[in-house]
Structure formats: structure tokens, C-alpha cells
Wavefront OBJ file of the C-alpha trace (Angstrom):
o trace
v 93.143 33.498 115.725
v 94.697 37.087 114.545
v 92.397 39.735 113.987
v 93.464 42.875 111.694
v 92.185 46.390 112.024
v 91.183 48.567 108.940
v 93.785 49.516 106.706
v 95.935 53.059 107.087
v 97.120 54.374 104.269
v 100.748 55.332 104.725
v 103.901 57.720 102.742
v 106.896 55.673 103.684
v 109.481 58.002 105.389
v 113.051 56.158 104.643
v 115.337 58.603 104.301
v 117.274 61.509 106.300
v 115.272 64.120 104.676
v 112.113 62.647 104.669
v 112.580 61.492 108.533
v 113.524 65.455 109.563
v 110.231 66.834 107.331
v 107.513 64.103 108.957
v 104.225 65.363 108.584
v 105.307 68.968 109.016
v 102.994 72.016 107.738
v 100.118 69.351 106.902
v 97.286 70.968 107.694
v 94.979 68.110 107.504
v 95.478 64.129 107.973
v 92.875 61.644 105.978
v 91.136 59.993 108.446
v 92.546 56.829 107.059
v 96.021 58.096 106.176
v 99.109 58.736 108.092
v 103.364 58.294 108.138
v 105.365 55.178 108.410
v 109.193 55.680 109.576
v 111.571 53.147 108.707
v 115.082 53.302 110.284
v 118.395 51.674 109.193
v 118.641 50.266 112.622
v 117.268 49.673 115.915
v 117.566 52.811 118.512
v 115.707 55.103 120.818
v 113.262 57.092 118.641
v 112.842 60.497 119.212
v 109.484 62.807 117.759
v 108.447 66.546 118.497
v 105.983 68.762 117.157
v 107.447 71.505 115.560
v 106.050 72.977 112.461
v 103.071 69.963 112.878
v 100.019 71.623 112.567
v 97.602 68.981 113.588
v 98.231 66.425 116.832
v 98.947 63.148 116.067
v 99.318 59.514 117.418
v 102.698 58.094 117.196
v 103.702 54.290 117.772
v 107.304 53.112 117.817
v 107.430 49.155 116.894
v 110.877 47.023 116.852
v 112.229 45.143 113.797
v 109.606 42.727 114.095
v 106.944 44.909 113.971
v 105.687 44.942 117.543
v 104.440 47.801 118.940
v 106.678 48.669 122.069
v 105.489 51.847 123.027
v 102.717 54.585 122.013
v 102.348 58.141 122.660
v 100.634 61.314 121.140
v 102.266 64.578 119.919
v 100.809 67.601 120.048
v 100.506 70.568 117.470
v 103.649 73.092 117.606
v 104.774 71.196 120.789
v 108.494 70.963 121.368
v 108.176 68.150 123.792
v 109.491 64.896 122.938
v 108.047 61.946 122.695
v 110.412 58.765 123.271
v 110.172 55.458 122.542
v 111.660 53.633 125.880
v 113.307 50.649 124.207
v 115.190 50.338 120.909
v 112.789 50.510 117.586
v 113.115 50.592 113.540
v 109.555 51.793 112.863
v 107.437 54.558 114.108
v 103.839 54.929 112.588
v 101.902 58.624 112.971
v 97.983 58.642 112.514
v 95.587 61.409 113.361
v 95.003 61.670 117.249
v 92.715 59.008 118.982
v 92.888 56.677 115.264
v 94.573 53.760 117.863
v 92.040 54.007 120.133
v 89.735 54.278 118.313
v 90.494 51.274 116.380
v 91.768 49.485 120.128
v 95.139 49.027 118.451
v 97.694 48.484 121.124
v 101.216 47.759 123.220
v 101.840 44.057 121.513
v 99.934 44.472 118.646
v 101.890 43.950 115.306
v 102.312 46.175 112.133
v 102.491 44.757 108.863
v 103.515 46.524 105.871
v 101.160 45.523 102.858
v 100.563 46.755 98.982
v 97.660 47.257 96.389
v 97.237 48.710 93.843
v 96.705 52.068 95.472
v 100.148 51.839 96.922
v 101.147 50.914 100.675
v 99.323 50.555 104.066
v 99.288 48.901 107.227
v 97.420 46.531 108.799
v 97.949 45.980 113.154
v 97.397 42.167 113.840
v 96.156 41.805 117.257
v 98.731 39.347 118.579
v 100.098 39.310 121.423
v 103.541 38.872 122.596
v 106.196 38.720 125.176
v 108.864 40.928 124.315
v 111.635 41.991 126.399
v 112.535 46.296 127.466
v 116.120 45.142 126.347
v 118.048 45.697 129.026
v 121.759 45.689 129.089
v 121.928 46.834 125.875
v 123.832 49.677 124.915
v 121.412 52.394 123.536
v 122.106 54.772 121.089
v 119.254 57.579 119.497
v 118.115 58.710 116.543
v 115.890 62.086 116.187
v 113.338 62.345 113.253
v 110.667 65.194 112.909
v 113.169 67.807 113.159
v 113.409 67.142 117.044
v 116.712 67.807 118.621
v 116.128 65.536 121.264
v 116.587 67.307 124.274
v 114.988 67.568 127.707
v 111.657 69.637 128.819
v 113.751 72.323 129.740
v 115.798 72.826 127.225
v 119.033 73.402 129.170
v 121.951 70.635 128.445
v 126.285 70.903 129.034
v 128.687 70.961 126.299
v 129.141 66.309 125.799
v 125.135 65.923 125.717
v 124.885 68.650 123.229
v 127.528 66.863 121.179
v 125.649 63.573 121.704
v 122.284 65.203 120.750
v 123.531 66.519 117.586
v 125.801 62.912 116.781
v 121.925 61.420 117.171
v 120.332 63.492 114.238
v 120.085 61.861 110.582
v 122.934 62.445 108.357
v 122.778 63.818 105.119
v 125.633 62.783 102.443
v 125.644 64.546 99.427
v 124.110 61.807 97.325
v 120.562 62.252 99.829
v 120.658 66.112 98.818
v 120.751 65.521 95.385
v 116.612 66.462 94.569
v 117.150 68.903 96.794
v 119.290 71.799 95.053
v 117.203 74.477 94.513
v 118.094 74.460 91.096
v 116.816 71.119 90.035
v 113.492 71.802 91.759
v 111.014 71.272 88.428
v 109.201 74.185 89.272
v 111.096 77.446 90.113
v 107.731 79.547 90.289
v 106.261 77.001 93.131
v 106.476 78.227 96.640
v 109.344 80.980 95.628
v 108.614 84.627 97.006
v 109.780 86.599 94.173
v 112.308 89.996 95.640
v 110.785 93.217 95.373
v 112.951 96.467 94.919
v 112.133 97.326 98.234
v 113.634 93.647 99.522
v 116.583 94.083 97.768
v 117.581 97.056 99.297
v 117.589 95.524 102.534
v 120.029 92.880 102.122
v 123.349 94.518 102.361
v 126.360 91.599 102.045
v 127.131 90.430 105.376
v 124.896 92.881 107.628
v 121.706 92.420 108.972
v 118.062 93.049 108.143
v 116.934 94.645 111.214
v 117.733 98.656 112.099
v 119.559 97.568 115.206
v 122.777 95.277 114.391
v 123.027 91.592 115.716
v 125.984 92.362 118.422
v 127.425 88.852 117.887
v 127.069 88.633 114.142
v 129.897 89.658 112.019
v 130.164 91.138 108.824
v 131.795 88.823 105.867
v 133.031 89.690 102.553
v 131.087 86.161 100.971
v 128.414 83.592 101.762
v 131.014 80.556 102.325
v 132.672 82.322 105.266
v 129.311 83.548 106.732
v 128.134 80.011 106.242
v 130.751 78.759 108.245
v 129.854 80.998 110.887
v 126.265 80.327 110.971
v 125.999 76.923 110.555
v 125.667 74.963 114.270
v 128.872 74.113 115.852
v 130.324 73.002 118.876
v 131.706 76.040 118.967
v 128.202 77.811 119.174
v 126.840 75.393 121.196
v 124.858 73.561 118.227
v 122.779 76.685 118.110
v 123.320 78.536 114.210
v 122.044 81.748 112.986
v 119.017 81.811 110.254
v 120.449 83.963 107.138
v 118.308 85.253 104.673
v 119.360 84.807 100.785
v 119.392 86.797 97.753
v 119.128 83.813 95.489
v 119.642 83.245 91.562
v 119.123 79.704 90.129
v 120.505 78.624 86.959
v 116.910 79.664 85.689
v 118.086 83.334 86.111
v 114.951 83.577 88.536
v 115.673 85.549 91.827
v 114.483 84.356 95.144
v 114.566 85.276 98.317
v 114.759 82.781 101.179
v 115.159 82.846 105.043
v 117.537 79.647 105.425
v 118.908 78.164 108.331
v 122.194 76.313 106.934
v 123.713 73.736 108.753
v 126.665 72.936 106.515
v 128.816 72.625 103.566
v 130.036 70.249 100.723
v 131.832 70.561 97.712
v 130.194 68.584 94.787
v 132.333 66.963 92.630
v 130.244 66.664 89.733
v 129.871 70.682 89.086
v 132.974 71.808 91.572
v 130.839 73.712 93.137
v 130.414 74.350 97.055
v 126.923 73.890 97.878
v 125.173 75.186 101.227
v 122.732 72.830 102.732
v 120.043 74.403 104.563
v 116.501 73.873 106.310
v 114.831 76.704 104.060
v 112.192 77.672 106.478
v 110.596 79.754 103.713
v 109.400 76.521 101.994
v 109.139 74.337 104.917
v 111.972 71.614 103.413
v 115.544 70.982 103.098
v 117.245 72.713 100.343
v 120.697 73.397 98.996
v 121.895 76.167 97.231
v 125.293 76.821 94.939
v 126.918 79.135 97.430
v 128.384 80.991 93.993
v 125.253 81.536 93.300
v 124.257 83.742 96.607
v 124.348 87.390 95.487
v 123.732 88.695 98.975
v 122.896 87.779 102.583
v 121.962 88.763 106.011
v 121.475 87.087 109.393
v 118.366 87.082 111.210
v 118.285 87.893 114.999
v 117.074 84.379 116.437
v 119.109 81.300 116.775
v 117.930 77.655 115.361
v 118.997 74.008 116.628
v 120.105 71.426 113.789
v 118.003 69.317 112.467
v 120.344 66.892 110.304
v 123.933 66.873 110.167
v 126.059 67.144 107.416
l 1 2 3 4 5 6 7 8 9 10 11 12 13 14 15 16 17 18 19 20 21 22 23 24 25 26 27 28 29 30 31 32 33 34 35 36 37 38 39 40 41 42 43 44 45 46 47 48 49 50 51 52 53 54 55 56 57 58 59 60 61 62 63 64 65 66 67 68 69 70 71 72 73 74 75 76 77 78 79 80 81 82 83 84 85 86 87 88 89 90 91 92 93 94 95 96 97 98 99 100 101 102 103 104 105 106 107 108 109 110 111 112 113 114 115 116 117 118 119 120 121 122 123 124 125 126 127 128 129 130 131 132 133 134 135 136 137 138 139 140 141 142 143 144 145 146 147 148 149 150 151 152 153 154 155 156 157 158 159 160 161 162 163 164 165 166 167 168 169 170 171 172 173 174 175 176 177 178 179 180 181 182 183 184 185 186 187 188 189 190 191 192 193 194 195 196 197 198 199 200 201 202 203 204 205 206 207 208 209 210 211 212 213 214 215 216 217 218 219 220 221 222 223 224 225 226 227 228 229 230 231 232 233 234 235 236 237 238 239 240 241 242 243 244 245 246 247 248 249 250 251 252 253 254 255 256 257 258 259 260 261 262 263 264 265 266 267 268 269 270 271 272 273 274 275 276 277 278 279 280 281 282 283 284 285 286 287 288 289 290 291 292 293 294 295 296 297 298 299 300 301 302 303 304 305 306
């Protein structure tokens, strides 16, 4: 006999850009609600709490929808919590909901629909299932965790194979997120004072003292290529902050931390694709379009690739 659990509500995370945001900046879960991840493939999953606001129970399930391994993450926490064998699925609920509900290691999620869109329902079944060894194991990051240990501290290849891990962004996933096809321009934008304009000189930065390993650039492109993370810089880029004007004609101003390039064929422009930590999302932004910039004096670790 299968028993099933109450029903959790769940947003379907299924792409790159969805996967990096999670349930970032939420200030407060439904008691019934929460996030299903669904990945291409299996792999080692890979959560933090960065930008979360509120802890939360995490599950990681395979491609049949057992659950192989559970954990919790806490609020603002940049340790990461692993799954231990190759999954596709992750599900995050508000702290204790599993226990609560006795939902467990073996139990099975099932992906269901109404008319009040998706949920889940965990059927308590049982079942051998193997930690897949001699497999070769590859990882994928979500929840804008770079996947690194406690410390913090890794060489030159496993910062390589950290960033290789994160989701990739093409052009086509970026799409809804150009700044200047947002629907509402008004919506989370902090509109530049007088006062803010006069503090970003092209190229040099906001504070009184300069940043000693920042250079100064004639354009954005060339200071984008210098910010954005690299192997060169270790994977570690430099925030910029962005005197913005969208095809609106509205100014913005946004602190940005970009983390690459592309040139869109459509439009011929070259668009900069950034984690705009103003908003608390991925945007992109026409790097014509950038009438001045600055760099901030802290570092950032990538989040997608490009």
C-alpha cells in the first residue's frame, strides 16, 4: 500500500537562470509552497544560501524520483549542501516541512497538476537504490553556489572545474532578460540623482581612495572584459556600477557584477550579461548603451557562465 503526504505547491525551476536565482530574497515561504529543480541530467547537486533569507529544507531525488539524500540550508549561509550521489531533482520547502510531514531517504516525488498549477506529492515507498559507485561524477551548482569547500581556499584546475560546473547561459536563455525588454522600466529601478551622477567618472572608481588593481578604460566592453571572472583572475570578477539608458530613454543606475559577453545577432549589438545585484536577478544590458561606469572595491565569484 503507498501512502502520499499533503500536497506542496511548487514554481518549477528548469532553466539556467531560474536554477542560479532559487528562492533568493524571498522573505517568506507558504507553509505549503516551495521550489522544484529539474536538471537536464543526472549529477552531484550543489545548494548554498546566499541572498536566501529564510532556511530551508532541501531534498535531492534521482531521475526516478527517489529521494537520495536530504539536508537543510540555512539563511545567508555560504555552506554547501551536496547531494552524495548523482540526482535530476532537488525540492526546497520551509525548514522542518519533511519532518514534519515524516517524508524521507526512499520516499518518492511525484510531479502532479490541477487546476491551480503544479505540486508534489512524496509516496512513501520504499526502495533499494544503489550510491552509484564507479560512476564517473560530474557537478552542477544551482542557487548561485560556486561549489567550493568550507574554507573557501582551492588551486588553479579545481577553480576551473568549479566554474565548468555552473549553469550555462546561451544567448537564447537571456533573451527576457535585457533590461530593455523588462515590461516595466519604473519596477525595482533606482532612478540617478545629480549627486550620483557626478560620481561615476568613465573607468574610475566610486570610492575617494582608488582600487590599486583596477584600471582605468576608455569604454564599458574593455572594462567588461576585465571584470568579468577569468582564469586569469582566478574566477573572482570585480562588481561595476552602471550609468544605464534603456531604449525607454529612462536612466538607471545599477551595481552589476558581469560575467561575460555576446554579440547578438539580431540587433548587432554586444550585450553584457550580468548578476545585477541591485535587483536581485540576472540581467543584460546593450554595452552601447552604458554611458558611464565604475568598479566597486569587493570581488564576486560567478554564478553562471557564459
Amino acid at each position: 500500500m503507498t501512502t502520499y503526504f499533503p500536497k506542496l505547491r511548487i514554481t518549477i525551476a528548469d532553466t539556467p537562470s531560474k536554477q542560479a536565482r532559487g528562492l533568493m530574497f524571498v522573505n517568506k515561504l507558504p507553509e505549503d509552497k516551495g521550489m522544484l529543480f529539474v536538471f537536464a541530467h543526472q549529477r552531484i547537486l550543489s545548494f548554498w544560501g546566499e541572498n536566501t533569507l529564510i532556511p530551508l529544507d532541501i531534498a535531492f531525488a534521482d531521475i526516478d524520483g527517489n529521494i537520495r539524500e536530504m539536508g537543510s540550508i540555512s539563511a545567508f549561509s555560504r555552506k554547501a549542501v551536496r547531494s552524495s550521489v548523482p540526482c535530476v531533482y532537488a525540492v526546497e520547502a520551509n525548514v522542518g516541512y519533511f519532518s514534519e510531514n515524516k517524508i524521507g531517504i526512499g520516499d518518492k516525488i511525484e510531479i502532479e497538476e490541477d487546476a491551480d498549477g503544479h505540486y508534489l506529492s512524496f509516496a512513501k515507498k520504499r526502495r533499494n537504490v544503489s550510491a552509484g559507485k564507479g560512476r564517473k561524477i560530474t557537478t552542477i551548482t544551482a542557487q548561485l553556489v560556486p561549489d567550493m569547500d568550507n574554507t573557501g581556499d582551492f588551486g588553479v584546475d579545481d577553480a576551473q572545474s568549479r566554474y565548468d560546473s555552473l549553469p550555462k547561459l546561451s544567448p537564447g536563455d537571456i533573451g527576457s532578460a535585457l533590461e530593455d525588454n523588462q515590461e516595466d522600466f519604473t519596477q525595482d529601478v533606482q532612478q540617478p540623482s545629480e549627486e550620483d551622477r557626478g560620481q561615476l567618472p568613465v573607468g574610475l572608481p566610486m570610492e575617494e581612495e582608488p582600487i590599486e588593481e583596477a584600471p582605468q578604460f576608455d569604454n564599458a566592453f574593455d572594462a567588461t572584459e576585465w571584470a568579468k571572472p577569468t582564469m586569469e583572475n582566478g574566477f573572482e570578477g570585480s562588481p561595476m556600477r552602471i550609468d544605464y539608458t534603456t531604449k525607454s530613454g529612462n536612466n538607471i543606475i545599477r551595481d552589476v557584477e558581469p560575467h561575460g559577453m555576446f554579440h547578438s545577432e539580431s540587433t548587432g549589438n554586444q550585450v553584457m550579461v550580468t548578476y545585477d545585484k541591485t535587483i536581485g536577478d540576472i540581467r543584460a544590458f546593450i554595452v552601447g548603451n552604458i554611458n558611464s561606469f565604475s568598479f566597486l572595491d569587493e570581488k564576486f565569484e560567478p554564478k553562471f557562465r557564459i
